[in-house]
LUMKOLDREN-765768 format. One record per residue (C-alpha): chain; y, x, z; residue number from 1. Coordinates in Angstrom, 2 decimals. Each point is the difference from the previous one (the first is absolute). Layout:
<nodes>
<chaine A&north Y&east X&up Z&num NUM>
...
</nodes>
This chain:
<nodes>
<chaine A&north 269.83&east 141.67&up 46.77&num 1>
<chaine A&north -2.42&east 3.03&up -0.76&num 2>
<chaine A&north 1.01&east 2.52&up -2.46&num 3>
<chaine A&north -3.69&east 0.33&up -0.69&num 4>
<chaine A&north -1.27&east -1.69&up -3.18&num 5>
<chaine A&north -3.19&east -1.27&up 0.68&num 6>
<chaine A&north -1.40&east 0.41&up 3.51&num 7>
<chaine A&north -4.00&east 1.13&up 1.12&num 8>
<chaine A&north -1.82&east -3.27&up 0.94&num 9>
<chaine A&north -0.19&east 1.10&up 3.41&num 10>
<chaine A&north 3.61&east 0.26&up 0.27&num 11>
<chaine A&north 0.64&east -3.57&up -2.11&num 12>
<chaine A&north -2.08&east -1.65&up 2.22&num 13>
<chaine A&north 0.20&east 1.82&up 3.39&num 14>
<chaine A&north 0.70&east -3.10&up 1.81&num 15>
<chaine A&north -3.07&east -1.99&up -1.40&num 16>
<chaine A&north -2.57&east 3.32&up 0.52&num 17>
<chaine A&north 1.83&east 0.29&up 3.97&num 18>
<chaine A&north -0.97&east -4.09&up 0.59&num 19>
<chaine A&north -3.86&east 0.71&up -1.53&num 20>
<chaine A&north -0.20&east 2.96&up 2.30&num 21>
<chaine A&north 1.42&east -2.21&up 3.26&num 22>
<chaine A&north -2.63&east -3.27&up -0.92&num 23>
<chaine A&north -2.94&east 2.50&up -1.13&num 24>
<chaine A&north -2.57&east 0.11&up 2.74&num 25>
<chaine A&north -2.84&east 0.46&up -1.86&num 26>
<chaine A&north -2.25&east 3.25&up -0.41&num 27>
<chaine A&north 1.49&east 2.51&up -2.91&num 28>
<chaine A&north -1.39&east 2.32&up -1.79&num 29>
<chaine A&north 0.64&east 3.67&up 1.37&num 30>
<chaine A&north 3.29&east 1.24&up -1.46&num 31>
<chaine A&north 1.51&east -3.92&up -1.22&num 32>
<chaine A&north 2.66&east -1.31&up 1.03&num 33>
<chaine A&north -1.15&east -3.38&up 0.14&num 34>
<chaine A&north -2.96&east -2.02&up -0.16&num 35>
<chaine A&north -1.87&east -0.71&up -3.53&num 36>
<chaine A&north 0.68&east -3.79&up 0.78&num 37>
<chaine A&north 3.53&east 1.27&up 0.90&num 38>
<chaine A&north 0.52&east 1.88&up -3.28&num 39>
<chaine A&north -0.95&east -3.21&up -2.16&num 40>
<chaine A&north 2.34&east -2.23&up 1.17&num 41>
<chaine A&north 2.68&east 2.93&up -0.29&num 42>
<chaine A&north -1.09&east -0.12&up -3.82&num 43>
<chaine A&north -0.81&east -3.89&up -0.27&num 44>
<chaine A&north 2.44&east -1.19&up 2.57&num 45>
<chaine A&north 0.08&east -2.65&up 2.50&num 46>
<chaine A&north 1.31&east -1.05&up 3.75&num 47>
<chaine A&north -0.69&east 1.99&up 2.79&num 48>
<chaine A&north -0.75&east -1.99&up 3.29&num 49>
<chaine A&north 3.66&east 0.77&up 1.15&num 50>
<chaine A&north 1.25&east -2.00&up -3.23&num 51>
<chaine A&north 1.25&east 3.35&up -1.42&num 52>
<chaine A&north -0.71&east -0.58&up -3.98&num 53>
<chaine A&north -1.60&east 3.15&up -2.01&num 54>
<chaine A&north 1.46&east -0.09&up -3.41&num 55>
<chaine A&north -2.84&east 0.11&up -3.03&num 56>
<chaine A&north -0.21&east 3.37&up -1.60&num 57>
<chaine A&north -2.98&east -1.09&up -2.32&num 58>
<chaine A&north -0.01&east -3.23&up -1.68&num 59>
<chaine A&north -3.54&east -0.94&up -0.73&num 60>
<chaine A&north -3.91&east 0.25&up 1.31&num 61>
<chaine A&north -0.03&east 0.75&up 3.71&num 62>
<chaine A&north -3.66&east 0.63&up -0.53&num 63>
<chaine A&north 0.82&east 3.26&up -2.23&num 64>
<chaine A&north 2.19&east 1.07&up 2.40&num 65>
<chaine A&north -2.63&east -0.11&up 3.00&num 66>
<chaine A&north -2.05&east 1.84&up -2.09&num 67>
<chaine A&north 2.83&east 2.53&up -1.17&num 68>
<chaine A&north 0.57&east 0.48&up 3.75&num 69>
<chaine A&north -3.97&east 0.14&up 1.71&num 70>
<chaine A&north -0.26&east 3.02&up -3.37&num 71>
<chaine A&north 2.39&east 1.25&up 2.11&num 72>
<chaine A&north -1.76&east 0.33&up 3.51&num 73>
<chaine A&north -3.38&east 1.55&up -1.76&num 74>
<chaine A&north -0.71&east 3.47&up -1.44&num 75>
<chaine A&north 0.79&east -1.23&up -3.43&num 76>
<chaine A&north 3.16&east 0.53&up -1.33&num 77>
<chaine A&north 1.99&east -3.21&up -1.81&num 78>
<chaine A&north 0.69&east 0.03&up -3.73&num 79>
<chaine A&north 2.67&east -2.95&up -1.06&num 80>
<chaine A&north -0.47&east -0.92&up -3.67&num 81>
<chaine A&north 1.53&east -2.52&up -2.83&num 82>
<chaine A&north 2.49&east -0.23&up -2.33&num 83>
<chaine A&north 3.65&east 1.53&up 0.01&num 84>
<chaine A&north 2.52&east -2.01&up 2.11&num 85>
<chaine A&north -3.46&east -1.28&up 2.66&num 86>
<chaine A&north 1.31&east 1.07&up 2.81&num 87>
<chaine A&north -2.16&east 2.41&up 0.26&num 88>
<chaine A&north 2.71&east 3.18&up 1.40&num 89>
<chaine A&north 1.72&east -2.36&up 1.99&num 90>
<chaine A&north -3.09&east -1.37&up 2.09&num 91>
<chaine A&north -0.71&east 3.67&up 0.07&num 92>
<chaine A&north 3.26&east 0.52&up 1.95&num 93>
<chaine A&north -0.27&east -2.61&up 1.69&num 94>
<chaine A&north -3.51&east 0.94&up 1.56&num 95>
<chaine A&north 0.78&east 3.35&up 1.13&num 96>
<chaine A&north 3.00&east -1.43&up 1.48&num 97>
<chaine A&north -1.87&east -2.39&up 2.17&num 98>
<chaine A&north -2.64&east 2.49&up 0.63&num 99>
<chaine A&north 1.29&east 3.43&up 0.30&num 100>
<chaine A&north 4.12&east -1.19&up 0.97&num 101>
<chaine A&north 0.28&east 2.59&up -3.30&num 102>
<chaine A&north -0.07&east -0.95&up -3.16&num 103>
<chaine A&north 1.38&east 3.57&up -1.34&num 104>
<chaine A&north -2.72&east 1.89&up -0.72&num 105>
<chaine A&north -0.70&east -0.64&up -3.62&num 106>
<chaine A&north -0.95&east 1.80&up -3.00&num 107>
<chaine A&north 1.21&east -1.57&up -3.45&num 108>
<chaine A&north -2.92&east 0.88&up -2.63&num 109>
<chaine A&north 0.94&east 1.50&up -3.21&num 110>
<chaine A&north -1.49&east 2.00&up -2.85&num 111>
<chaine A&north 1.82&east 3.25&up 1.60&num 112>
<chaine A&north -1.53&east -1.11&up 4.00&num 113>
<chaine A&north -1.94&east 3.50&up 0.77&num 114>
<chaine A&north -2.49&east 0.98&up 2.08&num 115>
<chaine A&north 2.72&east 1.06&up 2.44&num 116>
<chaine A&north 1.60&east -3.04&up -0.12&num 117>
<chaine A&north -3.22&east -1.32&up 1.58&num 118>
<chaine A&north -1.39&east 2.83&up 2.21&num 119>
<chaine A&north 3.08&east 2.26&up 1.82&num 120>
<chaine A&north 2.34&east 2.59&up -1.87&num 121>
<chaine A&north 1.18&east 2.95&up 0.99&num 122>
<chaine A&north 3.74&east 1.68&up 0.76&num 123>
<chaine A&north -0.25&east 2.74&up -2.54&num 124>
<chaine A&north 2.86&east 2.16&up 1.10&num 125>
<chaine A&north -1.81&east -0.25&up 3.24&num 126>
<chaine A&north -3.68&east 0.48&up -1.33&num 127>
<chaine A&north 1.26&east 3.07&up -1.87&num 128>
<chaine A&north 1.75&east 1.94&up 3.41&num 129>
<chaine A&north -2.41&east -1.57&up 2.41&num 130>
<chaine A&north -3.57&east -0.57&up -1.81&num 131>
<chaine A&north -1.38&east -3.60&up 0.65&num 132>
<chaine A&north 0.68&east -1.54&up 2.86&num 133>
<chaine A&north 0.79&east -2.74&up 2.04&num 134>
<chaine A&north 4.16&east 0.04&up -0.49&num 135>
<chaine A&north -0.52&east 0.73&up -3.40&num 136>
<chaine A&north -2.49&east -3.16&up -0.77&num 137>
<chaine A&north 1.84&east -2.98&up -1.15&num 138>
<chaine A&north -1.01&east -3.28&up 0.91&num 139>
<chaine A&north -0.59&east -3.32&up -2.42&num 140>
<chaine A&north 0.33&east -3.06&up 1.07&num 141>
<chaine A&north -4.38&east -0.16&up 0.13&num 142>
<chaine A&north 0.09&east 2.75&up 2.32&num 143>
<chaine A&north 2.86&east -1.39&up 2.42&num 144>
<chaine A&north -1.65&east -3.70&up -0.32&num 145>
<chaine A&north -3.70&east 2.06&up 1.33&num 146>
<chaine A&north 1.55&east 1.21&up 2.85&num 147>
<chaine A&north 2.05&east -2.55&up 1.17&num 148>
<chaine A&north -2.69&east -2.67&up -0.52&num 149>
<chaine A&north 2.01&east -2.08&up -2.61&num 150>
<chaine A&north -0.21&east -1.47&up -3.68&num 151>
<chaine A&north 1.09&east 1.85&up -2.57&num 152>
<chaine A&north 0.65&east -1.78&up -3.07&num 153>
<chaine A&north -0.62&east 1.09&up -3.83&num 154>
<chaine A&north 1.34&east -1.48&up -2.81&num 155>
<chaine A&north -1.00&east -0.76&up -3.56&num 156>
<chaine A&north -3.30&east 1.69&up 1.20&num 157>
<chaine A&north -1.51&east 0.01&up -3.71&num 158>
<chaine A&north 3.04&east 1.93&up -1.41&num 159>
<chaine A&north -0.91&east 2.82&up 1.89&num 160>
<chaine A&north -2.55&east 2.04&up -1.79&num 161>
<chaine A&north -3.55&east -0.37&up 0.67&num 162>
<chaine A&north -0.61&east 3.77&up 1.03&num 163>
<chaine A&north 2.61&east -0.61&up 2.50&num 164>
<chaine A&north -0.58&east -3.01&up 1.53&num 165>
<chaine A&north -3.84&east 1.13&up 1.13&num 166>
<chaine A&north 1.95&east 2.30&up 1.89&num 167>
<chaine A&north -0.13&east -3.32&up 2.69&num 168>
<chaine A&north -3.38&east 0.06&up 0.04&num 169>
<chaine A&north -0.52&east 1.98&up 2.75&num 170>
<chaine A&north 2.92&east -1.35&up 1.83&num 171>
<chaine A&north -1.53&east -3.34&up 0.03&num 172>
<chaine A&north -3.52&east 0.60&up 0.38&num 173>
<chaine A&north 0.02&east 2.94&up 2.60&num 174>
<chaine A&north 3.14&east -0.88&up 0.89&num 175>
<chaine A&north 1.36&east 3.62&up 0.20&num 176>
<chaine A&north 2.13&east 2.12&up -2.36&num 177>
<chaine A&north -1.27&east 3.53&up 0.07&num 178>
<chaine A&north 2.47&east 2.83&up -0.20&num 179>
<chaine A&north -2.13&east 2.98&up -1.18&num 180>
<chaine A&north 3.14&east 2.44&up -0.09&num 181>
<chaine A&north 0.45&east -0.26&up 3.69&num 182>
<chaine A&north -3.91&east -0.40&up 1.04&num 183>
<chaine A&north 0.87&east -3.19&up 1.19&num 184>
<chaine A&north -0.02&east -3.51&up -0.20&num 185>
<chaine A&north 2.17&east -3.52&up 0.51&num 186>
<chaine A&north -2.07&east -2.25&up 1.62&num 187>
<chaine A&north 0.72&east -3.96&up -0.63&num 188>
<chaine A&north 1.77&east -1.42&up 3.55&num 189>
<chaine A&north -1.03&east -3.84&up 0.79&num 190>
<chaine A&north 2.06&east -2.40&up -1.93&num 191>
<chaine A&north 0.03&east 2.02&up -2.98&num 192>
<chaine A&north -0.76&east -1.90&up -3.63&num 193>
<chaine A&north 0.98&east -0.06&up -3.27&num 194>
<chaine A&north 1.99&east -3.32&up -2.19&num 195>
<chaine A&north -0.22&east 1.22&up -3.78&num 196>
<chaine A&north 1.32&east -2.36&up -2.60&num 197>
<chaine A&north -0.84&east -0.42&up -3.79&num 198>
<chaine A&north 1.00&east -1.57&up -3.19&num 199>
<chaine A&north -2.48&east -1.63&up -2.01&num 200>
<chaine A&north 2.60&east 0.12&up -2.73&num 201>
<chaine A&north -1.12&east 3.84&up 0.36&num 202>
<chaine A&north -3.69&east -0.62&up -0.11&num 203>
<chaine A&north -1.68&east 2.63&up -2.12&num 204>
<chaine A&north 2.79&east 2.84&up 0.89&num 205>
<chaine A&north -1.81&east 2.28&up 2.71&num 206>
<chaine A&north -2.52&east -2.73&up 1.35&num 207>
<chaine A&north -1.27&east 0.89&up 3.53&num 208>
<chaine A&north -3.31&east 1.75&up -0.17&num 209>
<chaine A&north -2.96&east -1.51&up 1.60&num 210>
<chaine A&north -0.09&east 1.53&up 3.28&num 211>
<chaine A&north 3.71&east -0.35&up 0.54&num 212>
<chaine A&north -0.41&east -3.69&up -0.60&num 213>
<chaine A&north -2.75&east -0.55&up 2.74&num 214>
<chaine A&north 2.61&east 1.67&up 2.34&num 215>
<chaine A&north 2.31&east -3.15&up -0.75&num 216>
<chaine A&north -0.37&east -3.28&up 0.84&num 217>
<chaine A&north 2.26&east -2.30&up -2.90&num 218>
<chaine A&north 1.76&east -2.58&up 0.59&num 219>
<chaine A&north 1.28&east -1.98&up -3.14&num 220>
<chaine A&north 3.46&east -1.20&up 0.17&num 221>
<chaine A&north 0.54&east -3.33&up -2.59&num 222>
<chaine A&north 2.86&east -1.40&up -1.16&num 223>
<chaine A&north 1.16&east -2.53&up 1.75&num 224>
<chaine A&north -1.81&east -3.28&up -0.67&num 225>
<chaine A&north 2.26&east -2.91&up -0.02&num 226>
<chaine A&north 3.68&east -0.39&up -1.64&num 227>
<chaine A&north 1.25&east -0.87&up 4.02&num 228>
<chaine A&north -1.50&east 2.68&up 1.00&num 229>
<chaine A&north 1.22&east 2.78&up -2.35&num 230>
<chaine A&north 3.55&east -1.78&up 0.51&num 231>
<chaine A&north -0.23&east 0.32&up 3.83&num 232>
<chaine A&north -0.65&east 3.79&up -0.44&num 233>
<chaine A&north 3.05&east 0.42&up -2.25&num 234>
<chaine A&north 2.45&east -1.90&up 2.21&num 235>
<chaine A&north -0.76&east 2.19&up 3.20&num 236>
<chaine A&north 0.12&east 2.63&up -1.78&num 237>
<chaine A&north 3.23&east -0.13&up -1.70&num 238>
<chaine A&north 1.31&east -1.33&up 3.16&num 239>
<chaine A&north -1.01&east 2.94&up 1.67&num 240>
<chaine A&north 1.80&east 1.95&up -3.18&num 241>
<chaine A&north 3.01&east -1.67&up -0.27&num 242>
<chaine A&north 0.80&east 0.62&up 4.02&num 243>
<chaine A&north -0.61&east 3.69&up -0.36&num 244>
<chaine A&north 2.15&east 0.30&up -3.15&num 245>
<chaine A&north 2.69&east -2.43&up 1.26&num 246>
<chaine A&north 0.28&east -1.25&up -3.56&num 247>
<chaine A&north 3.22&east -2.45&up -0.25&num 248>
<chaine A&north -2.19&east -3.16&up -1.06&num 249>
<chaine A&north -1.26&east -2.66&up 0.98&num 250>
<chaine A&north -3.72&east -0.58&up 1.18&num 251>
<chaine A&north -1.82&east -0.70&up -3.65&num 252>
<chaine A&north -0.82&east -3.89&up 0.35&num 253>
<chaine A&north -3.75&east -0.38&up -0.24&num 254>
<chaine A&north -0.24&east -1.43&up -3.37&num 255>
<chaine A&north 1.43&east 2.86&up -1.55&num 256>
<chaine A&north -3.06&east 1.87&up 1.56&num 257>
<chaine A&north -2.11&east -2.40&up -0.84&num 258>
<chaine A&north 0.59&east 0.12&up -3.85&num 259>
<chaine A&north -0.02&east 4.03&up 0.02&num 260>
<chaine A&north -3.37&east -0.59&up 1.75&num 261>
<chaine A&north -1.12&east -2.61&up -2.52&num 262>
<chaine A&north 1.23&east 2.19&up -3.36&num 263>
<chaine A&north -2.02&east 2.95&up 1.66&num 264>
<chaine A&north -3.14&east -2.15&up 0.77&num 265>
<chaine A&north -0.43&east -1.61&up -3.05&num 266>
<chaine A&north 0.37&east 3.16&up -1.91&num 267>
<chaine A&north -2.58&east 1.92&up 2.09&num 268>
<chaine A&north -2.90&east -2.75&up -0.65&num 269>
<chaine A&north 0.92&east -0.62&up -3.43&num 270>
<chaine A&north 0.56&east -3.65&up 0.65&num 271>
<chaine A&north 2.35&east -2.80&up 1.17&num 272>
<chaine A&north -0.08&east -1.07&up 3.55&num 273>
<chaine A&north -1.15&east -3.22&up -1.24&num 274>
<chaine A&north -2.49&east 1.31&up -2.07&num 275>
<chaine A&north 0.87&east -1.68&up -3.67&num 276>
<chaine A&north 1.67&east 3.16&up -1.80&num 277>
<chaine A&north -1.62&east 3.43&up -0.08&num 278>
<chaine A&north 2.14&east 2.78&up -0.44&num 279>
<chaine A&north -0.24&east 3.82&up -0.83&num 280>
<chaine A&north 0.69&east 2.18&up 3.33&num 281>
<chaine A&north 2.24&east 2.73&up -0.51&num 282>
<chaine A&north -1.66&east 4.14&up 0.67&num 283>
<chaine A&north 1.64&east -0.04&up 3.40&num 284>
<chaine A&north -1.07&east -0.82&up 3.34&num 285>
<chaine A&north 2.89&east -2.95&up 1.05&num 286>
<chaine A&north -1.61&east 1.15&up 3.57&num 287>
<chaine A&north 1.67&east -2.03&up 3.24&num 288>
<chaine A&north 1.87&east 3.65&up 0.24&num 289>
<chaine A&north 2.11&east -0.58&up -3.24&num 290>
<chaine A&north 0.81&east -3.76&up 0.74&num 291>
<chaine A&north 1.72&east 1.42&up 3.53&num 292>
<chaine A&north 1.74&east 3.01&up -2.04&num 293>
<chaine A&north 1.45&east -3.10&up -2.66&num 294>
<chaine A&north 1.50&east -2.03&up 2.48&num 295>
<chaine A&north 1.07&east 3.09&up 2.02&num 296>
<chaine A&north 1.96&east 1.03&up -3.37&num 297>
<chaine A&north 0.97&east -3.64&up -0.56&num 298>
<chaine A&north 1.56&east -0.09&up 3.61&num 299>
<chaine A&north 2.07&east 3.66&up -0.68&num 300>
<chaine A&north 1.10&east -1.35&up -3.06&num 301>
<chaine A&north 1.34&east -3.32&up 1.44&num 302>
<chaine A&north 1.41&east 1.52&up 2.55&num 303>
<chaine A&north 1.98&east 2.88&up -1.56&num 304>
<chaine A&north 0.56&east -1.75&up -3.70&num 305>
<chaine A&north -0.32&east -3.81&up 0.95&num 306>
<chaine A&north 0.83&east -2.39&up 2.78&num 307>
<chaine A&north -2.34&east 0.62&up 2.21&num 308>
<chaine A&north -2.06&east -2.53&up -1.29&num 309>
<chaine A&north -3.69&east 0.66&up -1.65&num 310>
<chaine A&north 0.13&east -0.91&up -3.25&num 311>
<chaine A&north -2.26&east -0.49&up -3.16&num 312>
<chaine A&north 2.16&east 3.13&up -1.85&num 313>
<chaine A&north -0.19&east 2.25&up 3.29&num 314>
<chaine A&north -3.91&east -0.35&up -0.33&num 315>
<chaine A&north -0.26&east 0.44&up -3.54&num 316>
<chaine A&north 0.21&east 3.68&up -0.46&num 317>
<chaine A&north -2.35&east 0.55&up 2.54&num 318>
<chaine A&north -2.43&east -2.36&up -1.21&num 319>
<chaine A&north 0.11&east 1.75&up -3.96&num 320>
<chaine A&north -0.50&east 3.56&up 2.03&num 321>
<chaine A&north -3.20&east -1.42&up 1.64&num 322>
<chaine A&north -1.48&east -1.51&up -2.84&num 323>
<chaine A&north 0.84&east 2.37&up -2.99&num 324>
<chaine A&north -1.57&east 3.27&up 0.70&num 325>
<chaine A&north -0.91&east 0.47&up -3.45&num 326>
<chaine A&north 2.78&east -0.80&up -2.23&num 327>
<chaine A&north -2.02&east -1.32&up -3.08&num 328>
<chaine A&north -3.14&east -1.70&up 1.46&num 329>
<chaine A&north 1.78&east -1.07&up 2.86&num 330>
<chaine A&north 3.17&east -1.66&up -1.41&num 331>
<chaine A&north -2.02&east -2.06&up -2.33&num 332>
<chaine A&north -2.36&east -1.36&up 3.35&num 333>
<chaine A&north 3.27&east -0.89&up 1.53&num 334>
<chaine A&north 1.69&east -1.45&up -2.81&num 335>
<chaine A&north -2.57&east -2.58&up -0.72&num 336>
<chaine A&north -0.30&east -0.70&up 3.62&num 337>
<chaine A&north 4.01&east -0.77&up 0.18&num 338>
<chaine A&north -0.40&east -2.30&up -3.18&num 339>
<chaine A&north -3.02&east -1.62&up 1.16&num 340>
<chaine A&north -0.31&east -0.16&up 3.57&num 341>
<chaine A&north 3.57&east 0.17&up 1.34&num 342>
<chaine A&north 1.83&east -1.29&up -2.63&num 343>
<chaine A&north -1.44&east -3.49&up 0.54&num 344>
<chaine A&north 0.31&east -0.21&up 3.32&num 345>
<chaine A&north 3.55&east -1.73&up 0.57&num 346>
<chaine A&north 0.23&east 1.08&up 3.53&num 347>
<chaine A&north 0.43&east 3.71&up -1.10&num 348>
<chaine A&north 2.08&east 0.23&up -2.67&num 349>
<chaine A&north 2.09&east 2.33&up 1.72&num 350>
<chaine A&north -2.22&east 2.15&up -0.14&num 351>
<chaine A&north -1.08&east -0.65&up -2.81&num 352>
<chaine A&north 3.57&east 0.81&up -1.84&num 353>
<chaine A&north 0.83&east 3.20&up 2.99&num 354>
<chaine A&north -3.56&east 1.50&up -1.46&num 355>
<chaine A&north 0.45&east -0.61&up -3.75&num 356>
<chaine A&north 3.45&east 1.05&up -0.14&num 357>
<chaine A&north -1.32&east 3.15&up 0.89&num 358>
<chaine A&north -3.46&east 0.50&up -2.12&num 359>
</nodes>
């Protein structure tokens, strides 16, 4: 096995991007790798006319993907936005694999994400003995992903500041990053575009300014819409988790997921699946994201301090972390769920004990 803890996405799925490549015969975009046809089914899946099956990577509308993807083959650069735990960083990845073969060059916004960070840098020891120059210019992912004709990914776009993220304008509009120091210029190579991502939990933080927003196209990603839906998208990828880890337990059965899936549902709408009891919803997000990371941690802790089997008290701690992010507001929300949503059901009162014993 690989020492390396989580692989690229063209490295995970080499084989699948090699078979796209060999059944591709359509016209690409200058700089792709494959067709934009091509680089939906890589995200959506399906089976290729040899019978080789393309594994899903995005669980949901095929439509937003086509249009995630055609953003992609325009002058206007592709801006992925929802809630936390969307998918939003991992379609990112997933697209610049497919597109570029690179999925590396990526910024992660913060509030400390400079100008530099953006733009190019410079070797200082080198800037101070040799004046500005080319060897003494240091490259940023933008600047490598405009010359190679690539993506370049940002993320958490509105966490960067808004003085510094205008500093993309020009990048996307004239599609050239001007270095003034050396009287020159980076011109933008075919192929090259941009995939930003951004919380809406984050709305209000450093908004994008009008102009930079006409420079994006945005592409909302929902939560998933049905229960067998969001269930499918935990399975694979915990599946996917538990092979890379090598965890010493057995595949979670799919009920397990199923009432992790359920508990986070109903607590994000504020209502029973059936509809008859509303409920308070908790401050967090119980986003698709933290239902994978509960059975992840119910799988470790099976598998080092069980018997390999998932169990209601393997989940439990990982369910309380999820839900109580406040410890006043939040522990009352999930207490009066427990005694009046779980509680009665007689099917779960596993779970019901594993999560009160610990509250």
């Amino acid at each position: 096995m690989s020492a390396i803890l989580r692989s690229h996405a063209e490295q995970l799925f080499a084989q699948e991007l090699e078979e796209l490549q060999k059944q591709d015969g359509g016209k690409r975009p200058s700089n792709w790798k494959l067709t934009p046809q091509a680089v939906v089914t890589y995200l959506i899946g399906g089976t290729l006319k040899n019978g080789f099956e393309i594994t899903p990577k995005y669980i949901g509308s095929r439509r937003l993907m086509e249009i995630a993807v055609a953003t992609l083959t325009t002058d206007r650069a592709l801006l992925l936005y929802g809630l936390p735990g969307t998918a939003k960083s991992w379609v990112s990845e997933h697209l610049s694999a497919a597109i570029s073969g690179n999925s590396t060059l990526i910024i992660q916004g913060t509030a400390g994400t400079s100008e530099e960070s953006i733009r190019y840098g410079w070797n200082y020891a080198r800037l101070l003995s040799e004046g500005p120059s080319e060897r003494a210019l240091v490259e940023t992912p933008v600047m490598r992903a405009m010359k190679e004709g690539q993506i370049v990914r940002i993320e958490e776009l509105t966490r960067i500041g808004a003085d510094v993220q205008d500093t993309l304008i020009t990048i996307l509009s004239e599609k050239t990053l001007p270095v003034p120091e050396l009287n020159t210029e980076v011109q933008a190579s075919k192929g090259f575009n941009v995939i930003a991502t951004a919380n809406n939990r984050d709305k209000g933080v450093n908004d994008l300014s009008s102009a930079l927003k006409r420079r994006f196209n945005t592409v909302i990603l929902p939560v998933p819409d049905s229960m067998d839906e969001e269930i499918d998208i935990v399975k694979r990828r915990v599946e996917s988790y538990g092979k890379v880890m090598e965890l010493p337990a057995e595949k979670p059965a799919i009920e397990e997921i199923r009432r992790i899936v359920t508990i986070f549902r109903e607590l994000r709408s504020g209502v029973t699946l059936d509809g008859k009891t509303k409920i308070k919803a908790p401050s967090g997000t119980l986003s698709t994201a933290e239902a994978i990371s509960v059975v992840n941690n119910g799988l470790a802790m099976a598998g080092y301090f069980g018997d390999g089997q998932l169990k209601a008290a393997d989940l439990a701690a990982g369910i309380l972390g999820a839900v109580i992010k406040d410890p006043v507001q939040d522990k009352l929300v999930w207490q009066e769920y427990l005694e009046t949503v779980v509680k009665p059901r007689s099917e779960w009162k596993d779970i019901y004990r594993a999560c009160r014993d610990l509250v």
